[in-house]
PyMOL Python script that loads the backbone (N, CA, C, O; Angstrom):
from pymol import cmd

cmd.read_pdbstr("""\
ATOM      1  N   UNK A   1      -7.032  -4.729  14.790  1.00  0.00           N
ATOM      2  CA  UNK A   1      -7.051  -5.255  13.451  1.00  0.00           C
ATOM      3  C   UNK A   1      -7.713  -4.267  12.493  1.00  0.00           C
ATOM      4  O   UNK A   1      -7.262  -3.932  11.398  1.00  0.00           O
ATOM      5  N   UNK A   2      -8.898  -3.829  13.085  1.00  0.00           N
ATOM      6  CA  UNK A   2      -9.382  -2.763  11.934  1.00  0.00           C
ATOM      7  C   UNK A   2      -8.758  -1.307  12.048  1.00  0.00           C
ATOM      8  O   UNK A   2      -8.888  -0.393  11.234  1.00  0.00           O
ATOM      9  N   UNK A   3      -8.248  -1.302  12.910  1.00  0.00           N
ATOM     10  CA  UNK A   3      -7.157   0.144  13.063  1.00  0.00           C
ATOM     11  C   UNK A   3      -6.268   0.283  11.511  1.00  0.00           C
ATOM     12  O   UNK A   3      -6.290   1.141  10.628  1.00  0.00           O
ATOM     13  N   UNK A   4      -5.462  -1.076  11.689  1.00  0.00           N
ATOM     14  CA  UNK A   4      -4.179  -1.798  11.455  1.00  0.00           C
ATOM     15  C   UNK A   4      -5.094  -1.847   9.260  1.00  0.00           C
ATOM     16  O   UNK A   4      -4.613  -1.906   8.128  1.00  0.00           O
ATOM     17  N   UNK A   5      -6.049  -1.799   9.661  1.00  0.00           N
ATOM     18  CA  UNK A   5      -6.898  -1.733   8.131  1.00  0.00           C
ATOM     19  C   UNK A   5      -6.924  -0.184   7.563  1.00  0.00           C
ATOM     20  O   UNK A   5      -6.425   0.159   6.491  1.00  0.00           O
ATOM     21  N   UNK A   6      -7.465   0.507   8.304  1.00  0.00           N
ATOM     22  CA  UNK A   6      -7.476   1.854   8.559  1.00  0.00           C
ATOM     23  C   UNK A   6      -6.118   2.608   7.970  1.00  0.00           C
ATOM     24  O   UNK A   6      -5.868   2.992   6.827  1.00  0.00           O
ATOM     25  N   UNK A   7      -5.539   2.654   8.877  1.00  0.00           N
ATOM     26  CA  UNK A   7      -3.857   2.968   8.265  1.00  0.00           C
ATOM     27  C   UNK A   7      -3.239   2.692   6.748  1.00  0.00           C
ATOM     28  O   UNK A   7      -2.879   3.518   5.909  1.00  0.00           O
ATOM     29  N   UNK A   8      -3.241   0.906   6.674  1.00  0.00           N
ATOM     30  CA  UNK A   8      -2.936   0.854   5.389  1.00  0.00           C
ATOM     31  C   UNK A   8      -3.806   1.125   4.158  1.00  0.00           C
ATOM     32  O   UNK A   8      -3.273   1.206   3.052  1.00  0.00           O
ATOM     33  N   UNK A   9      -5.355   1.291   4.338  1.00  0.00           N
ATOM     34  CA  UNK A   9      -6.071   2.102   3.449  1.00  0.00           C
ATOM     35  C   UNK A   9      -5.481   3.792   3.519  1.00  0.00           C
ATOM     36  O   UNK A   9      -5.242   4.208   2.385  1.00  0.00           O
ATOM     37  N   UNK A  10      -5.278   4.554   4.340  1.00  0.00           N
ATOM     38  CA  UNK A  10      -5.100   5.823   4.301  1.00  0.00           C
ATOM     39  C   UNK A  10      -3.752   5.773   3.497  1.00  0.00           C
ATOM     40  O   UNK A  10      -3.790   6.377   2.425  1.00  0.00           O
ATOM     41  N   UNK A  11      -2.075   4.908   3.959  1.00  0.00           N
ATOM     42  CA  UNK A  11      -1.232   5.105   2.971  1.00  0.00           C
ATOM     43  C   UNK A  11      -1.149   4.856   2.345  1.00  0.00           C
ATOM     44  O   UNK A  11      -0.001   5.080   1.961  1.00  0.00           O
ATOM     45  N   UNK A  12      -2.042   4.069   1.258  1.00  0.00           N
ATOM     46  CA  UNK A  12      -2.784   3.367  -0.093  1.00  0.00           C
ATOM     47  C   UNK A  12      -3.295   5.249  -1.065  1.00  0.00           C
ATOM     48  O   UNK A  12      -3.092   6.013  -2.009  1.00  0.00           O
ATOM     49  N   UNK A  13      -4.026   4.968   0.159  1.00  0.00           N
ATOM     50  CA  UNK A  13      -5.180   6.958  -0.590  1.00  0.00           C
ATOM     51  C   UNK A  13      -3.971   7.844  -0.855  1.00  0.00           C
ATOM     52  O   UNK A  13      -3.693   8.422  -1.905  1.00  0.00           O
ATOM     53  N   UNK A  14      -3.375   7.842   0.174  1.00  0.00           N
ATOM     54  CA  UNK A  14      -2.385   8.865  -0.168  1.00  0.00           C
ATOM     55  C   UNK A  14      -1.428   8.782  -1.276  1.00  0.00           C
ATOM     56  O   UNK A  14      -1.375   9.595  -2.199  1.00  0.00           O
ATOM     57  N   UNK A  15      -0.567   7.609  -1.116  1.00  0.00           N
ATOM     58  CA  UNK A  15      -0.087   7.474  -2.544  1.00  0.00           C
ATOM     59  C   UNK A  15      -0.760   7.558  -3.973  1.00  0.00           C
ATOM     60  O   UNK A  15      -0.311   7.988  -5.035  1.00  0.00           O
ATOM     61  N   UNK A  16      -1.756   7.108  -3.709  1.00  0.00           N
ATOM     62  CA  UNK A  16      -2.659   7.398  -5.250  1.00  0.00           C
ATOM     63  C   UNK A  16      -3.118   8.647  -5.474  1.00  0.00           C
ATOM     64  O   UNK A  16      -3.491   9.108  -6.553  1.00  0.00           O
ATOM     65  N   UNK A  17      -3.072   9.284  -4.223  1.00  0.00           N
ATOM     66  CA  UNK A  17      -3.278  11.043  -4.201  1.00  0.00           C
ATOM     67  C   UNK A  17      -2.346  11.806  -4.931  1.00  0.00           C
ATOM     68  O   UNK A  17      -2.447  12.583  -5.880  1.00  0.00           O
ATOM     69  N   UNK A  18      -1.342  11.356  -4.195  1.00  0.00           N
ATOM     70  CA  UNK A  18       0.054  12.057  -4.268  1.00  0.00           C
ATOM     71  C   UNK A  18       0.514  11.564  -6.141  1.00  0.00           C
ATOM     72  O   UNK A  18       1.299  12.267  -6.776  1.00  0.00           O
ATOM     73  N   UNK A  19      -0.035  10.488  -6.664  1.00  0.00           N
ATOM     74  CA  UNK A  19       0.521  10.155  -7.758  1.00  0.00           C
ATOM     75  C   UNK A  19      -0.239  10.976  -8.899  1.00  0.00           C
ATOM     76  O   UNK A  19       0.318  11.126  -9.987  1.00  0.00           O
ATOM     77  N   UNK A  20      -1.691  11.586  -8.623  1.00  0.00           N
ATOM     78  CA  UNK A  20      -2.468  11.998  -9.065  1.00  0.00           C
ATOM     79  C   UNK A  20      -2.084  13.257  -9.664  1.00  0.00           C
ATOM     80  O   UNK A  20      -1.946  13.520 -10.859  1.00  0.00           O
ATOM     81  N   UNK A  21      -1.856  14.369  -8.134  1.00  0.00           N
ATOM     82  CA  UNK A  21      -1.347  14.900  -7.851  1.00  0.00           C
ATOM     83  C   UNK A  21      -0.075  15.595  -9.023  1.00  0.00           C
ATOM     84  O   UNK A  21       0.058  16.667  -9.613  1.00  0.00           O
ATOM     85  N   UNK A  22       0.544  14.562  -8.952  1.00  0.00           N
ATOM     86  CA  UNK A  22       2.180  14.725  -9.897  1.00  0.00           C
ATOM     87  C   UNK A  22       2.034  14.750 -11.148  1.00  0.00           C
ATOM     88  O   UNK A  22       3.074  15.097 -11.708  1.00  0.00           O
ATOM     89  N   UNK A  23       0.926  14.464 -12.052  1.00  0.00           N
ATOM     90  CA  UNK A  23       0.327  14.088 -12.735  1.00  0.00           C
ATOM     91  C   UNK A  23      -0.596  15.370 -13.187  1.00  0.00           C
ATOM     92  O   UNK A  23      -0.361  15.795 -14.318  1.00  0.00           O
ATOM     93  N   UNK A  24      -1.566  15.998 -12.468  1.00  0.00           N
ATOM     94  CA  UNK A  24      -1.980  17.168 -12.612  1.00  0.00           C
ATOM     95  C   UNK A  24      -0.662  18.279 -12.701  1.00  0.00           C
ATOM     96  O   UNK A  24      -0.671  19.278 -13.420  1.00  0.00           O
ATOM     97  N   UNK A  25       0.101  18.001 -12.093  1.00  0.00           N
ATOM     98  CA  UNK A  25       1.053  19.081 -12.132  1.00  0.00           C
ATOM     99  C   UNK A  25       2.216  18.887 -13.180  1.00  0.00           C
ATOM    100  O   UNK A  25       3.402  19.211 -13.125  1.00  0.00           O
ATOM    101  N   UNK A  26       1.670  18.416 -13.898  1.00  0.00           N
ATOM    102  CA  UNK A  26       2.498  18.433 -15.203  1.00  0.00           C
ATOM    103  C   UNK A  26       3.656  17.014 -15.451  1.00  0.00           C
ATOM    104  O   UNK A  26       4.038  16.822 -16.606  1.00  0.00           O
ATOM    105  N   UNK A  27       4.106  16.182 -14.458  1.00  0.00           N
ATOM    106  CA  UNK A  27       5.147  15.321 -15.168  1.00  0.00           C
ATOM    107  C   UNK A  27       4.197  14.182 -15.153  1.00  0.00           C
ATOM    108  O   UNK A  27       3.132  13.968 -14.574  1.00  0.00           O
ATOM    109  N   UNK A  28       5.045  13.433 -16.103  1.00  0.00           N
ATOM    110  CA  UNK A  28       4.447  12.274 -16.918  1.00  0.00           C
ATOM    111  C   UNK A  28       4.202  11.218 -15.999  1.00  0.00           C
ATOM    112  O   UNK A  28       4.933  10.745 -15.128  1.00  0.00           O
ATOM    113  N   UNK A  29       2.729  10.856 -16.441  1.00  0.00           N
ATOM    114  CA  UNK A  29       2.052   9.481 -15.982  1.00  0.00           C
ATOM    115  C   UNK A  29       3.138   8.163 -15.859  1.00  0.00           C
ATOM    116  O   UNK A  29       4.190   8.226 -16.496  1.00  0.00           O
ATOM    117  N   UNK A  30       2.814   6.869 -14.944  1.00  0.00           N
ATOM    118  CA  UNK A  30       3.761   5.622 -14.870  1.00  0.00           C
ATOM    119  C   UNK A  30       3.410   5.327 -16.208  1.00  0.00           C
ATOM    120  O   UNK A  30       2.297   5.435 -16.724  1.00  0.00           O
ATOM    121  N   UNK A  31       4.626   4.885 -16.793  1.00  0.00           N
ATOM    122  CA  UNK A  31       4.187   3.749 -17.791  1.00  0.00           C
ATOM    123  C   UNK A  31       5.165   2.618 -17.838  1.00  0.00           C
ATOM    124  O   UNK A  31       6.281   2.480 -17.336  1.00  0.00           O
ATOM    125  N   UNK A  32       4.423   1.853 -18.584  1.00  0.00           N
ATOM    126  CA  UNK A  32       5.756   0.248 -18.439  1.00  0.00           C
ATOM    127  C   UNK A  32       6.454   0.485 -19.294  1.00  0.00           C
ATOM    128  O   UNK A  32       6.393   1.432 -20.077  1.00  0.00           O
ATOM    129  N   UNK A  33       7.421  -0.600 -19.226  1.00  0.00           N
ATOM    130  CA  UNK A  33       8.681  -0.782 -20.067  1.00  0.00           C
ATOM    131  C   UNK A  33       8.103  -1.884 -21.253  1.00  0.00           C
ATOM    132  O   UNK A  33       7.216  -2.718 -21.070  1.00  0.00           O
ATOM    133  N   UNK A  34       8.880  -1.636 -22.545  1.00  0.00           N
ATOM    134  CA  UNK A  34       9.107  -2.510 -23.457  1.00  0.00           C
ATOM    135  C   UNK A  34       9.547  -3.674 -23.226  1.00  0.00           C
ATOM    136  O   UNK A  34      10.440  -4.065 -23.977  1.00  0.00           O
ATOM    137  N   UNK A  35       9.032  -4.678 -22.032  1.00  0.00           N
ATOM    138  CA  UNK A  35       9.521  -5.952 -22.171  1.00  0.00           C
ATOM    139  C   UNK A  35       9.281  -6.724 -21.417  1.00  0.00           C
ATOM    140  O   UNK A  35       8.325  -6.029 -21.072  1.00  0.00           O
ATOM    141  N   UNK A  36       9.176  -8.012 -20.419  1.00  0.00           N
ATOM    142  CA  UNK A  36       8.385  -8.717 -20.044  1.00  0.00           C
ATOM    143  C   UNK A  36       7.708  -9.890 -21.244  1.00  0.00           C
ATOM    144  O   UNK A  36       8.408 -10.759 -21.764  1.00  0.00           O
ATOM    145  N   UNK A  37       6.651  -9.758 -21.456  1.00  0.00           N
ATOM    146  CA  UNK A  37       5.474 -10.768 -22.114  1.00  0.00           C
ATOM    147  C   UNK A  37       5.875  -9.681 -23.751  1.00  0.00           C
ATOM    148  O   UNK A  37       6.255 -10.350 -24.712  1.00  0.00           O
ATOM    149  N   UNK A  38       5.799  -8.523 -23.909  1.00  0.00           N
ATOM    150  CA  UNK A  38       5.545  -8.214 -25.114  1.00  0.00           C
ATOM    151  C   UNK A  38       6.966  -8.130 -25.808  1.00  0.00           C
ATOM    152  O   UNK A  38       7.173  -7.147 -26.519  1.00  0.00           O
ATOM    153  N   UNK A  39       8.071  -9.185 -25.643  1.00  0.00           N
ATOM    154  CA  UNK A  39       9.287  -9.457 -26.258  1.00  0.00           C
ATOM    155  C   UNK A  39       9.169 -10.741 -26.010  1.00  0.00           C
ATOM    156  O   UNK A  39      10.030 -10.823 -25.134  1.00  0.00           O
ATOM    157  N   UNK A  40       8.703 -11.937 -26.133  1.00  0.00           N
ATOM    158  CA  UNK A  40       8.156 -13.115 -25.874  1.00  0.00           C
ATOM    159  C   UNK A  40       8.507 -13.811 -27.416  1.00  0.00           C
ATOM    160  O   UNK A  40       9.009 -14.934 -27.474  1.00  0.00           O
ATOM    161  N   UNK A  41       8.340 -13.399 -28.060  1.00  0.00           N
ATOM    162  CA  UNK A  41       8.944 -13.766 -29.432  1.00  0.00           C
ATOM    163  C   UNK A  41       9.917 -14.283 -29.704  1.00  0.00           C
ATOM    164  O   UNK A  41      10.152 -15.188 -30.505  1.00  0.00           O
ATOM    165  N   UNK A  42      10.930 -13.383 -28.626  1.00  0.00           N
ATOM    166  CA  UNK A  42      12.533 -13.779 -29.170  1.00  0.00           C
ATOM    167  C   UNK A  42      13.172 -12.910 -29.768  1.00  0.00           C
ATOM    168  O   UNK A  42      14.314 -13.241 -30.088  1.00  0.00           O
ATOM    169  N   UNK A  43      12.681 -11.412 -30.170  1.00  0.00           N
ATOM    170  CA  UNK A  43      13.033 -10.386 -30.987  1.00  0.00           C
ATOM    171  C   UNK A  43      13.726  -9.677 -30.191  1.00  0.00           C
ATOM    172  O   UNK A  43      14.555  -8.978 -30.775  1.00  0.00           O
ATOM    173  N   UNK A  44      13.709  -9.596 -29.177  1.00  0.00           N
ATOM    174  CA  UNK A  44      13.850  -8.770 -27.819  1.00  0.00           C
ATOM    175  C   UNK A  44      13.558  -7.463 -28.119  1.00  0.00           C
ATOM    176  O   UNK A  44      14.188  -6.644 -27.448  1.00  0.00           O
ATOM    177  N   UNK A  45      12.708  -6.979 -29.016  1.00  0.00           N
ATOM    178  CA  UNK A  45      12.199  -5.831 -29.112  1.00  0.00           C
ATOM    179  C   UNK A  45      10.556  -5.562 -28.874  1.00  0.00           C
ATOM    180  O   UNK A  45       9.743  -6.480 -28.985  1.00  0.00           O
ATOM    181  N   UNK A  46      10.169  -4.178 -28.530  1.00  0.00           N
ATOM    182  CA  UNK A  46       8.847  -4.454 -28.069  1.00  0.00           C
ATOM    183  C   UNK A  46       8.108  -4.594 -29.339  1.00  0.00           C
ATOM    184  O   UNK A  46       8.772  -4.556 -30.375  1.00  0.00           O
ATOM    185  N   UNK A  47       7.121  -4.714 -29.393  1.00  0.00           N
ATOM    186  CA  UNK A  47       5.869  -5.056 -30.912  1.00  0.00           C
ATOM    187  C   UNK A  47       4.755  -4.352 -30.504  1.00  0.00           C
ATOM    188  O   UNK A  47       3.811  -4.456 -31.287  1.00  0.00           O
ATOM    189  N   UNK A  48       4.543  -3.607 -29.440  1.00  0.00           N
ATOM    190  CA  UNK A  48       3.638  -2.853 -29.069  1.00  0.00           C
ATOM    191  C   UNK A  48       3.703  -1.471 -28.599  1.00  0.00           C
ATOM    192  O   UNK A  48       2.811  -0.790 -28.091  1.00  0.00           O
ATOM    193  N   UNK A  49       5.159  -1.123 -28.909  1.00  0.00           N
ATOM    194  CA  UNK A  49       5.198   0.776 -28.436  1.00  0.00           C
ATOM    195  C   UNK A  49       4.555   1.269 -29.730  1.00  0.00           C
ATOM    196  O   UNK A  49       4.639   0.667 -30.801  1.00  0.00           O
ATOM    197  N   UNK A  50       3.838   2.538 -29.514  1.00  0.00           N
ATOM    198  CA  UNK A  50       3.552   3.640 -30.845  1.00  0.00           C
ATOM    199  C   UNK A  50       4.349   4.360 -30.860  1.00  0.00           C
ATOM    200  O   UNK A  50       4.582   5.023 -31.871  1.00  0.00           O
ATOM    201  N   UNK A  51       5.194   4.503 -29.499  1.00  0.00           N
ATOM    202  CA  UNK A  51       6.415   6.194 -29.846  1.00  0.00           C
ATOM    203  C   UNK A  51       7.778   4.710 -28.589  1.00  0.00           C
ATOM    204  O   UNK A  51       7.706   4.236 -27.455  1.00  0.00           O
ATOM    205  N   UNK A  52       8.617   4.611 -29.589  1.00  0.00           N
ATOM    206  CA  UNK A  52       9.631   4.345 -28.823  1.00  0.00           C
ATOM    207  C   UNK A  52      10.258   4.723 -27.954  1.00  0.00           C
ATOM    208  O   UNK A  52      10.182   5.938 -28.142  1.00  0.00           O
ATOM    209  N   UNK A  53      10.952   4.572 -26.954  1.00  0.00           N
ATOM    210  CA  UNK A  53      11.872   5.498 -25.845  1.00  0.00           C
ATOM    211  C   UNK A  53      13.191   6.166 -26.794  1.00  0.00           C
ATOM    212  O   UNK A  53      13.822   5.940 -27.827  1.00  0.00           O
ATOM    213  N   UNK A  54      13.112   7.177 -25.621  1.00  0.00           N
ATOM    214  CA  UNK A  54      14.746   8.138 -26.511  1.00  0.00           C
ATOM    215  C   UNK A  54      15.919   6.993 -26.988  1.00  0.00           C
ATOM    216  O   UNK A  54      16.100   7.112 -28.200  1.00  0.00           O
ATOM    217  N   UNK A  55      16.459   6.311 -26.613  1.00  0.00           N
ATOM    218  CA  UNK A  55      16.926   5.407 -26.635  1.00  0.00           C
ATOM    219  C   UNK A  55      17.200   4.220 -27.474  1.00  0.00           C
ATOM    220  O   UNK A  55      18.180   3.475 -27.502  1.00  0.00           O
ATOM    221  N   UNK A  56      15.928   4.226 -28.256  1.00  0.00           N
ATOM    222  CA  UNK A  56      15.175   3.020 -28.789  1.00  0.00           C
ATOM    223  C   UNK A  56      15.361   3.898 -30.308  1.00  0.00           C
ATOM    224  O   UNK A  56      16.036   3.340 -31.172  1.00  0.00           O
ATOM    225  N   UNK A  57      14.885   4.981 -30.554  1.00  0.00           N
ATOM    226  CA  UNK A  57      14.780   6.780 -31.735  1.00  0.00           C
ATOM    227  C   UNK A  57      16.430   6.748 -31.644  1.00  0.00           C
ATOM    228  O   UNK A  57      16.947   6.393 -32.704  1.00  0.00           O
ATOM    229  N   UNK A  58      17.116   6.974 -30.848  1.00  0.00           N
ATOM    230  CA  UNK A  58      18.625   6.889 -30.993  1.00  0.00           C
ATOM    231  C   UNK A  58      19.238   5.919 -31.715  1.00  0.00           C
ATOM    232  O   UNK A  58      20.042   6.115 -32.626  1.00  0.00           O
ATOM    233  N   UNK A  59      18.862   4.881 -31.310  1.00  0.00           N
ATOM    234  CA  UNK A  59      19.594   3.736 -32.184  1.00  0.00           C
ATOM    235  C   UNK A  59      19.288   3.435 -33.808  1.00  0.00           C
ATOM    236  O   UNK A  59      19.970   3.037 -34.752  1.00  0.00           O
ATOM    237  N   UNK A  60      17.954   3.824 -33.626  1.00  0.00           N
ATOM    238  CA  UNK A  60      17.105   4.260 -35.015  1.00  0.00           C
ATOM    239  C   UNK A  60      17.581   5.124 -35.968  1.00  0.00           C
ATOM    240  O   UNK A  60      17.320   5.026 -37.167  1.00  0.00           O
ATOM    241  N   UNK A  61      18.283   5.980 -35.462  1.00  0.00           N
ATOM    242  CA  UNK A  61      18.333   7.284 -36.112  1.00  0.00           C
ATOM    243  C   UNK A  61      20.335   6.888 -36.449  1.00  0.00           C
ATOM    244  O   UNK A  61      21.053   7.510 -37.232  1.00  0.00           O
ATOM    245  N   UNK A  62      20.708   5.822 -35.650  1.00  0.00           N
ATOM    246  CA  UNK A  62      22.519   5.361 -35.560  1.00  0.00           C
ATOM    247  C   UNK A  62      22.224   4.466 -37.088  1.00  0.00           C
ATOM    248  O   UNK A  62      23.181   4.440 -37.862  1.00  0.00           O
ATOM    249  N   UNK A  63      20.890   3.722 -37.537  1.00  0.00           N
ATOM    250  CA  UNK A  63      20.595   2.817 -38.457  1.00  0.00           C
ATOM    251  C   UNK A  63      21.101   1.329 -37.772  1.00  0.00           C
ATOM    252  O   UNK A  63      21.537   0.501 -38.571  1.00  0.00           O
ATOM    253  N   UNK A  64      21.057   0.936 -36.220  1.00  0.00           N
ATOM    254  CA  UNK A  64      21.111  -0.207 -35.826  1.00  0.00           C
ATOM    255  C   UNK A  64      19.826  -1.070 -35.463  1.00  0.00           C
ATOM    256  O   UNK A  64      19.824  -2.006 -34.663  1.00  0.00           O
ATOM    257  N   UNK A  65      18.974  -0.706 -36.023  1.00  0.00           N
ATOM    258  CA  UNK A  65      17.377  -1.693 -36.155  1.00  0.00           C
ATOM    259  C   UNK A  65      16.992  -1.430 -37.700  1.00  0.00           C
ATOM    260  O   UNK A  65      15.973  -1.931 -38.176  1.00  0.00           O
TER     261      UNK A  65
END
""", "prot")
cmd.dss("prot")
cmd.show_as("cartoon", "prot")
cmd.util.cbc("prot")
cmd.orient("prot")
């Protein structure tokens, strides 16, 4: 049982290593998506990005928001 603890702490460390890792080496941190709880409104748009996704600037820039 504490082996069986052992293990899944080490592939826990490692992934958070390894995410660290990817992160020091230049590509971009996790981040969430625009939606879940912060489109809760009904707008279906987020109300809490500061820089929109490419995607989001695209449609912006088409004049469809």
């Amino acid at each position: 049982m504490m082996a069986m603890f052992f293990v899944t702490f080490g592939i826990m460390a490692l992934a958070i290593a390894g995410m660290a890792i990817g992160v020091l080496m230049g590509r971009s941190p996790i981040a969430g998506s625009c939606g879940g709880l912060n489109a809760v409104n009904g707008s279906g748009e987020c109300q809490s990005c500061s820089r929109p996704c490419s995607s989001k600037r695209a449609a912006i820039a088409k004049g469809e928001f």
